[in-house]
N, C-alpha and C positions, 0 to 999 in steps of 0.2 A: 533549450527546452522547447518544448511542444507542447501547444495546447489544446488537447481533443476533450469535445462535451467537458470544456471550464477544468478538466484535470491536467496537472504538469507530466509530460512524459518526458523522459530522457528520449536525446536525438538516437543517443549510443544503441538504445535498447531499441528503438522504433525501424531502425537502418536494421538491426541484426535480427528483427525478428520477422522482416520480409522478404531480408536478403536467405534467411534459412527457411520459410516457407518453400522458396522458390527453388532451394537446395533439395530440398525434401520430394521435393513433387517431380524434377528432376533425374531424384535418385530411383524414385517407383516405374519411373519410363526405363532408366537405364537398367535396374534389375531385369526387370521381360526383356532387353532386348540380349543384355549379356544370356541369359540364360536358354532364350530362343535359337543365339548362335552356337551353342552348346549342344545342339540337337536334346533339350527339353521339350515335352511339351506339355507348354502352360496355353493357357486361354488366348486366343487373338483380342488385340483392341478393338476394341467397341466404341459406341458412342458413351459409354457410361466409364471408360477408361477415367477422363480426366477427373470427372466426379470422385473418382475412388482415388485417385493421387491427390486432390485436395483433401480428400475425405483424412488420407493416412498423414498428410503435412499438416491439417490444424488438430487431430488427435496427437500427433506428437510434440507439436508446439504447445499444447496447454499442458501435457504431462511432464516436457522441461520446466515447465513455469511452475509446474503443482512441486518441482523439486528444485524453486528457485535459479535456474539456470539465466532468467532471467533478472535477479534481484542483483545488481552491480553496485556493491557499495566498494568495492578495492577490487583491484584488477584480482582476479580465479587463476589459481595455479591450472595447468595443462592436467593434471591428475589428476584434481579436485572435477573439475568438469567432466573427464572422462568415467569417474567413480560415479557421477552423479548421472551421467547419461542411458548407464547400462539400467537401472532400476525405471528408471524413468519407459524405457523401451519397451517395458515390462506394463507400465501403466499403461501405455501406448496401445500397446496390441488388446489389453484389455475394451481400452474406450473401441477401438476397430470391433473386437468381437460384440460389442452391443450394439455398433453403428449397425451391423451385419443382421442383427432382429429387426432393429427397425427401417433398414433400406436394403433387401435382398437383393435387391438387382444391382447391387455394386459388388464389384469386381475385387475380392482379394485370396490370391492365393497364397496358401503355407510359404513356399519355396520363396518364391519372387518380396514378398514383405521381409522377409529373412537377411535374404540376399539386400533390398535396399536398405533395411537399418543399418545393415553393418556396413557399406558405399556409405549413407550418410551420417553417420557416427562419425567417419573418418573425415570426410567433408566436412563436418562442424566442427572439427578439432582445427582443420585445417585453416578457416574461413575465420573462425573467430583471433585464431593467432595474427593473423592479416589485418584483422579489424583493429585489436586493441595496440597494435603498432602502432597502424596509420593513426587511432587517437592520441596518440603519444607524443604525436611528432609539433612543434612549437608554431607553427602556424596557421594551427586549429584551435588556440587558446586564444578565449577574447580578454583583452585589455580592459581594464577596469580601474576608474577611481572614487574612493570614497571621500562622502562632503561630510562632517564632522572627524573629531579625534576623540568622543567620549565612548560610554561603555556599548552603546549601539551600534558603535562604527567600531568597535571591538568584537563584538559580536557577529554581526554582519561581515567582516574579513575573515574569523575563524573560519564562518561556513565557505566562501571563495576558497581560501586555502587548502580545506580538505583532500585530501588526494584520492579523493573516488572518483574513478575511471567514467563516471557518466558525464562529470563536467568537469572543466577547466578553467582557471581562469589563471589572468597574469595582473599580478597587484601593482600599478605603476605608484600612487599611493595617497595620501590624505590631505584636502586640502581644509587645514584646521580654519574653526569659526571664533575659537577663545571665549568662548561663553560654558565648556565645562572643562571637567579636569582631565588631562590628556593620559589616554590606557594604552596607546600605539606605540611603536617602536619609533623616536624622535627621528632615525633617521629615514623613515618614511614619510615624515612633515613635508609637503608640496612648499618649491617657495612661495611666498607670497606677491613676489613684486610680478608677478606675470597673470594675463588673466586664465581664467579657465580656459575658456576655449584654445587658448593656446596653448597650451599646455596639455587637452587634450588629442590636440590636433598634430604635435609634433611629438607624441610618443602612439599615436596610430590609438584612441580609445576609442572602443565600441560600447560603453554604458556607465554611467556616475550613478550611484548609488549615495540617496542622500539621507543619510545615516542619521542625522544629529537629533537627540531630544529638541530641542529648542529650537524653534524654525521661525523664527520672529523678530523683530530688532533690525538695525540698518546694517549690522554684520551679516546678513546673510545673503547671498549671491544670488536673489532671485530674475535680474536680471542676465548676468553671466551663465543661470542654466535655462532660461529661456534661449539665448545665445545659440548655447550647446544643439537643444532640441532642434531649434530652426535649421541646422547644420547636419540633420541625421542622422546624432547623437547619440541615444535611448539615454533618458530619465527615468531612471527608477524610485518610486521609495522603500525604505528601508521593511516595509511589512511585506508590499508586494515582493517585494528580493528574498525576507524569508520564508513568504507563501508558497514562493518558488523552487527555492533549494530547500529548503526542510519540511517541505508540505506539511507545517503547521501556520497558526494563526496563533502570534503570541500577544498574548493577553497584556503583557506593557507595553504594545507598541498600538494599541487601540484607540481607538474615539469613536464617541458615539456618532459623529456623522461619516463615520467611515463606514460603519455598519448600514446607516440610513440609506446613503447615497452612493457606494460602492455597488460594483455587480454583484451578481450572486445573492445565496437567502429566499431564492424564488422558491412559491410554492402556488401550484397550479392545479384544478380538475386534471386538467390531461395529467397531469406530471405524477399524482396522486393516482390516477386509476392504472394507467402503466406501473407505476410502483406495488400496488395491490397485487394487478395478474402476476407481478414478478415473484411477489412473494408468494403467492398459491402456488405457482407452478414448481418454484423449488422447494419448497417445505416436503409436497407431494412425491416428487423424484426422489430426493432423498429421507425421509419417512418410509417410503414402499423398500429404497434398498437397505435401510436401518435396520428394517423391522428383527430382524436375528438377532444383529447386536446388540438391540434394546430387551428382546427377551432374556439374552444369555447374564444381562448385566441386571435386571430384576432379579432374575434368582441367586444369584452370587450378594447381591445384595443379604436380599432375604435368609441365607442359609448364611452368612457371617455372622449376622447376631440378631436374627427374626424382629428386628425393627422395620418402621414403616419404610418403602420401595421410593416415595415421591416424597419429596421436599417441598412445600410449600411455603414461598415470603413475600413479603408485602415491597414494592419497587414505585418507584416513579415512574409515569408515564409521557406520552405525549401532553403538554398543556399544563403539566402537573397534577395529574389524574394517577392517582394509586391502580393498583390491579396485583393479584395474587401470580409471580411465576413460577414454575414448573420448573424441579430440578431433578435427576436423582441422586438422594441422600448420597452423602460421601464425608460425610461426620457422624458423630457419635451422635444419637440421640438428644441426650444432654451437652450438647455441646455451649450454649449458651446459658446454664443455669443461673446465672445474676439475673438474666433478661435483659443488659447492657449490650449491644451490637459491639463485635468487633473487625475488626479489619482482619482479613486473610493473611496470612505468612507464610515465609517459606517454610518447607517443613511444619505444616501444623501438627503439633500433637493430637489435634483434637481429629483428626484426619484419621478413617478406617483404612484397612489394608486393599480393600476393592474402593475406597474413595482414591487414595493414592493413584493406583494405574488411571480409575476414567477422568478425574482431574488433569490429569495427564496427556492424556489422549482425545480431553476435548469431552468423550463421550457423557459427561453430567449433564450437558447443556442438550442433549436429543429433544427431554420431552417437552423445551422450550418453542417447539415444533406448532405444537396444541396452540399455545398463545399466539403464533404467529394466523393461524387458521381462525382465531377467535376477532383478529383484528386488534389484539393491543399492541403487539407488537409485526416488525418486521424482520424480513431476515435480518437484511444489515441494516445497521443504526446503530448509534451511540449506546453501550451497554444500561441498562436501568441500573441506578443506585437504588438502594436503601433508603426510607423518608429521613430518619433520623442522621444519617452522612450527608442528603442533603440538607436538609436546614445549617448545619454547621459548614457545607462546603459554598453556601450562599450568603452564608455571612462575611468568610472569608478569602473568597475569590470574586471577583467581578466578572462577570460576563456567563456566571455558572448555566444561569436560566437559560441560556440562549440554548443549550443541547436540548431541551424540552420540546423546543418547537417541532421537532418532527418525531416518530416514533422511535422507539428505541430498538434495538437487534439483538440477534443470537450473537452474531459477531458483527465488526465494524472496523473504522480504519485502525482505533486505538490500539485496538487489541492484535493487531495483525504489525503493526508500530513498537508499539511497546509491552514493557512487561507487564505481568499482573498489579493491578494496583493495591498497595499496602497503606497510603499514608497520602496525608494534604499533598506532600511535592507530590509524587506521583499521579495523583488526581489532576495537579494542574498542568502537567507534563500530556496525561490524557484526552483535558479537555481543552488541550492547542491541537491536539489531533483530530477532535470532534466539529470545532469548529467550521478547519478547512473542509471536514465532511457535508458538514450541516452549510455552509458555502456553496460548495460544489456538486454537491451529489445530482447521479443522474445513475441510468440505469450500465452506461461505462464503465464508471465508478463499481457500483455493485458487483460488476461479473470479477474485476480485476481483486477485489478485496476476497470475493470468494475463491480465486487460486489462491491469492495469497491465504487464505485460512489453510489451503489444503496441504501448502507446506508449516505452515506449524505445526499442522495435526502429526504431518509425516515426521516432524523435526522433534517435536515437541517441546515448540519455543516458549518463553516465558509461563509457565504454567506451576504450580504451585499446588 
């Protein structure tokens, strides 16, 4: 993994998404020159040539991403990619035709953009088949052993294990502490008569992950992983390793000096005013291109059963400051007549026939737009709960408060993660995702959570 502005990136994705920039801008040189030889005639290069081949490489790289091209959790059938590329190509020329208002003097013709999509279509089918080989192959896999055999060192191997194509690892295996009850496969049990180091040293290890709840008492090797480190080892612990692969922060693996004295958590004037222009400048870009679909889905409102267009509820804020936000209705009026909150579900009944589709599509959450322009909220952040879900999610969650600290979003990592939440698990499932947000966040972070919104919208992932 990779760490840009405090967020983990896959190597996988970072290699292929330069390696196909570089395809792409390539391919916009190679269309004018094939088509030049062809006795066409298209425009000579210019000095604005290259500007317009970057221009059409990162417009089609964010429009792969807006249709997950990028999201590698199991190696992508050759189909699946190909299916997803043609739509995407589509997005592509779109983002070019607005580059084209706002930078006239760049260079794209019909023909020659044409002509390279379909060169680099071929070329990413190609290039990516190459790529997920060569990750395949057993001497790109780092070696790894785990220090405990209890349910963290369980946990901890599950996610090593996994066979997403972004990471790999090879589990050489556990060197037990006998201070909990062992959940590993026994004959993974490291022997004991050898020291670590040794053992990490003659099976070739690149990182000890050290797993065990209990890290105390004369059973525990804290000299033999100083040993390791000294050696140029990597020491990890068991939070940073699942900070790392599951880009959450799990709430059992916490302490409060980890929080205190750990990185991340920073909150800054500069960080803070960058984050503001961020959020005025997108609400405003997409609010001006909304504006139809908010009108079309007010009156669809209003003519299903001439109840009120806007939804207003009362939410937690930064600090834990209430503030009223902006929905459009997508329930019945009367949806809560006890006056008891409930938790959303799949399939609600209480769900109109136009709540369904903008539910669906994302589109309820537009006029949360206003809030963001008013300052209570931001784009991304941790979504605002309910006072009432909080008080009951604060009594029984630890660490709930901590999403408070910064404003909360239209959308955020959780939501782009995981599905709609219905329930306590769920909530706590969320707010390991909120954390690593409220950790890491930076303006990086933001841009990459807004593709990723734009394939849910397109996908219409967890939505209810």
């Amino acid at each position: 993994m990779l760490k840009i502005f405090n967020h983990y990136v896959s190597k996988l994705v970072s290699a292929l998404l330069l390696i196909e920039i570089f395809v792409l801008i390539l391919a916009l040189y190679g269309a004018y020159d094939f088509l030049a030889a062809y006795g066409y005639s298209v425009k000579p290069k210019d000095g604005s040539f290259f500007a317009s081949a970057s221009g059409f490489a990162l417009a089609t790289t964010f429009s792969m991403a807006a249709f997950g091209l990028y999201h590698l959790d199991g190696k992508p059938a050759a189909t699946m990619t190909a299916l997803r590329l043609l739509p995407s190509a589509f997005l592509g020329f779109g983002m070019i035709a607005a580059l084209l208002q706002l930078l006239p003097d760049l260079y794209f013709d019909l023909r020659v953009l044409s002509v390279a999509a379909l060169g680099a279509a071929l070329a990413i089918l190609v290039v990516r088949t190459l790529i997920f080989r060569t990750f395949e192959l057993s001497f790109l896999e780092s070696r790894v052993i785990f220090v405990g055999e209890g349910a963290l060192a369980k946990e901890c191997s599950s996610l090593a294990a996994d066979k997403g194509l972004a990471k790999k690892y090879n589990i050489v295996g556990f060197v037990p502490l006998r201070t909990e009850e062992c959940l590993v496969s026994s004959s993974a049990i490291l022997p004991a008569d050898e020291s670590l180091f040794s053992i990490a040293k003659k099976h070739s290890v690149r990182e000890i992950v050290v797993s065990a709840q209990n890290q105390r008492g004369g059973g525990f090797p804290l000299h033999d992983l100083l040993e390791c480190k000294l050696h140029g080892i990597k020491v990890t612990g068991a939070a940073a390793f699942i900070e790392r692969e599951a880009r959450q922060i799990r709430i059992d693996t916490l302490y409060p000096s980890w929080l205190i004295y750990g990185d991340g958590f920073k909150q800054n004037a500069v960080r803070n005013a960058c984050k503001r222009a961020f959020d005025l400048v997108v609400s405003l870009l997409i609010f001006g291109a909304a504006l139809p679909v908010m009108l079309l889905t007010a009156l669809c409102i209003y003519l299903e059963d001439k109840g009120p267009i806007i939804y207003r509820q009362e939410r937690v804020g930064k600090n834990g400051k209430t503030f009223f936000v902006l929905k459009f209705r997508s329930m019945r009026s009367d949806a809560e007549q006890g006056g008891t909150p409930q938790w959303a579900a799949a399939n609600d009944s209480r769900t109109t026939r136009v709540g369904r589709i903008i539910r669906k599509l994302r589109i309820d959450e537009l006029p949360q737009i206003v809030n963001v322009l008013k300052g209570e909220m931001s784009f991304v952040g941790p979504r605002p709960e309910r006072p009432y879900f909080v008080r009951q999610l604060n009594e029984t969650i630890p660490y709930y408060n901590v999403r408070h600290s910064i404003k909360p979003g239209i959308t955020g990592f959780a939501q782009v993660r995981y599905q709609y939440g219905s329930s306590v698990e769920d909530a706590i499932q969320k707010l390991q995702y909120d954390l690593y947000y409220v950790k890491n966040h930076s303006l990086f972070l933001d841009l990459l959570i807004l593709v990723e919104t734009l394939q849910v919208v397109l996908f219409a992932k967890g939505s209810r």
